[in-house]
Structures are given as structure tokens and as C-alpha cells.
C-alpha positions in Angstrom: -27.9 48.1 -1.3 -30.1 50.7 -3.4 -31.6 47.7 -5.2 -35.4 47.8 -5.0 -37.3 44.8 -2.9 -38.2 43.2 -6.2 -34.6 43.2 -7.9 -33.4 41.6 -4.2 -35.8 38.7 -4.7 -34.5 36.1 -7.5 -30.9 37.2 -5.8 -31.6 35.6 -2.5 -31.4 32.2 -4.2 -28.1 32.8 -6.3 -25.9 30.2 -7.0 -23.0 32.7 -5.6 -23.1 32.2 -1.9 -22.3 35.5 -0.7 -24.7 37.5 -2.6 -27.6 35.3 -1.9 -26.1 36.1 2.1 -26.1 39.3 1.4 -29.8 39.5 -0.7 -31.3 37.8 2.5 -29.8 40.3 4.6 -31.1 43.0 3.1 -34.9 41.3 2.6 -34.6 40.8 6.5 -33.5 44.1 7.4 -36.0 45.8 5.2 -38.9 43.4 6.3 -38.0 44.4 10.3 -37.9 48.0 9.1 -41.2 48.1 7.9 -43.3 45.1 8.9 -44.1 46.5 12.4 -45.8 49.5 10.5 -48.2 47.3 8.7 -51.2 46.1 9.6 -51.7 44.0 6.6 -49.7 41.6 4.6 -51.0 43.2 1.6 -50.1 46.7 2.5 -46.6 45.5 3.3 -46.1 43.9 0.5 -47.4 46.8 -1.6 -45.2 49.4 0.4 -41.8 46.9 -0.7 -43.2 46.5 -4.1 -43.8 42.8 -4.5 -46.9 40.5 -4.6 -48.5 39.2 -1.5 -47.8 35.9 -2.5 -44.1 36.5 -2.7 -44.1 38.7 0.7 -45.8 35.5 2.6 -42.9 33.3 0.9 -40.1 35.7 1.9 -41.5 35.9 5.6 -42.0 31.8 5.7 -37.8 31.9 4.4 -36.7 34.2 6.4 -37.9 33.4 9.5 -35.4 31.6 11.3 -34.9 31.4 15.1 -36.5 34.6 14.9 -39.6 35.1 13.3 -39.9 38.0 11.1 -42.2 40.9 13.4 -45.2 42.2 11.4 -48.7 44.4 12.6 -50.8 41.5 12.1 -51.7 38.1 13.5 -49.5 35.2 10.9 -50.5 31.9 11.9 -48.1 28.9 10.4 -45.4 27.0 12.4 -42.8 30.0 12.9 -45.6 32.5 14.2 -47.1 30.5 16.3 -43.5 29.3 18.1 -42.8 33.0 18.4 -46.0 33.5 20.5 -44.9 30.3 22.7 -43.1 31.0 25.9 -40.5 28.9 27.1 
């Protein structure tokens, strides 16, 4: 989609099932693209065009099984069971 990160945002949590799918797709693949080239949450999350606050949400959501890969240290639940080894 040619949407900016900011129009994708509210359309993750529409009440039409496949284009919420296909808005938290496109977050994900866009935060994978570009989080490993950030050192910062706040330079992320002015490179995608959304507040901090919303970028941290967004990585918290769609984390998964696999946690979202950025440049710096997260801590929270998710980051800190990617760093565990089996």
C-alpha cells in the first residue's frame, strides 16, 4: 500500500477483518524494514511519521511470536523473551 505510516494506524483496528489484516501487515513489514536502521525509538518513529508514543504501542501490538527487531535495547515482556534462549 502507498498509504503513509500514519493513515495505516486507526486502520489496523477496523472493524472489517481483512483490512485491519492487511494494515498490520504492512505496519510489520515497514517496522522490520526500518527498525534495524534506528538507533532510537524516537528517530524511528520520526522517519515513519508518527509519535513515539504511538511507535512504542505499535511495537508492543505487533510483536507476536516474533518480536519486532529495532537498533536499540526495548525492555518489556516481548523483548526481553526474544533475548531468552531456549
Amino acid at each position: 500500500t502507498n498509504l503513509p505510516t500514519a493513515d495505516l494506524v486507526p486502520l489496523r483496528r477496523s472493524t472489517s477483518p481483512a483490512v485491519a489484516a492487511d494494515a498490520r501487515a504492512e505496519l510489520r513489514r515497514r517496522l522490520d524494514a526500518e527498525g534495524p536502521r534506528h538507533t532510537s525509538p524516537g528517530s524511528l518513529a520520526a522517519t515513519l511519521g508518527v509519535p513515539e508514543r504511538t511507535l512504542r504501542r505499535l511495537l508492543d501490538e505487533l510483536d507476536g511470536d516474533t518480536p519486532v527487531v529495532v537498533g536499540w535495547v526495548r525492555a518489556g515482556a516481548a523483548a526481553e523473551s526474544s533475548r531468552e534462549t531456549p
